[in-house]
N, C-alpha and C positions, 0 to 999 in steps of 0.2 A: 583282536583275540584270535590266536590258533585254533584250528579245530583237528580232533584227536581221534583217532578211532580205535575203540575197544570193542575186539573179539570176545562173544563169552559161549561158552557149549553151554547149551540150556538142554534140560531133560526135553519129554514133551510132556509131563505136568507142567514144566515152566512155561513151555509153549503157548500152554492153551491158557495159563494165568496169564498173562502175559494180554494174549488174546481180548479176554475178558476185560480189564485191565481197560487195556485200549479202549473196548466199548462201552463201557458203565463209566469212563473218561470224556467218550468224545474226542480223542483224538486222532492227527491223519496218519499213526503211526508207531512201529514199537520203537523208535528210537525217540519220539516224542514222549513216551508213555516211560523210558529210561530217566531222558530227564527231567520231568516232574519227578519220580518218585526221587533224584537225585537231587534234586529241590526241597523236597519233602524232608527228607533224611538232615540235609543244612539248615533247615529252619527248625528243626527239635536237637538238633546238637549246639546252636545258637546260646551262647549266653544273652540274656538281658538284662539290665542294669533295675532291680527293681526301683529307684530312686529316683533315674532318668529317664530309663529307658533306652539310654544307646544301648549297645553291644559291648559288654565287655569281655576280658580276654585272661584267658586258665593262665596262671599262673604256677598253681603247684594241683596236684590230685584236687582238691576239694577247694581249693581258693581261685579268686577273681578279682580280677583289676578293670573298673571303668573308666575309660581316659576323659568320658565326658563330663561326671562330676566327681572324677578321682576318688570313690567309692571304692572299698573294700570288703570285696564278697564272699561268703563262706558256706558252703556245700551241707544243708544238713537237713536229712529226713526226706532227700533227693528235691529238696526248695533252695533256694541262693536266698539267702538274706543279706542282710547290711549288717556290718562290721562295725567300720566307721567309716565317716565321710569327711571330705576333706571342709575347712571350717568356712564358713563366709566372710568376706571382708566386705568393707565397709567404704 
């Protein structure tokens, strides 16, 4: 994996949150303290398959597709529930 480097002009409110951040973290680092919350941010934009549990994937605005049990998801009340599933064979 490459590694990337992004410049950001931070206020110095962002500074000192930032600061903060790091320490109430524990980390060695504001670039550390970038990617956690970078981390953070992909783990709440995450679909998951309430049925399986994998990850499934946007399809349209408010629908979802899970590849692990072909689950069909739908956006409502800001919850994903189950649609349909794909059937069991025998």
């Amino acid at each position: 994996m490459s590694e990337q480097k992004l410049w950001l002009n931070l206020s110095e409110e962002d500074v000192q949150t930032l600061a903060a951040l790091q320490a109430e973290m524990g980390l060695g680092g504001p670039d550390e303290v970038m990617h956690a919350l970078i981390r953070q941010a992909h783990t709440r934009a995450a679909i998951s398959c309430p049925a399986c549990g994998h990850s499934a994937h946007l399809t349209a605005e408010d629908s979802a597709r899970c590849d692990g049990c072909m689950s069909i998801l739908q956006l409502s009340d800001q919850i994903w529930t189950i649609v349909t599933t794909r059937p069991t064979t025998a």
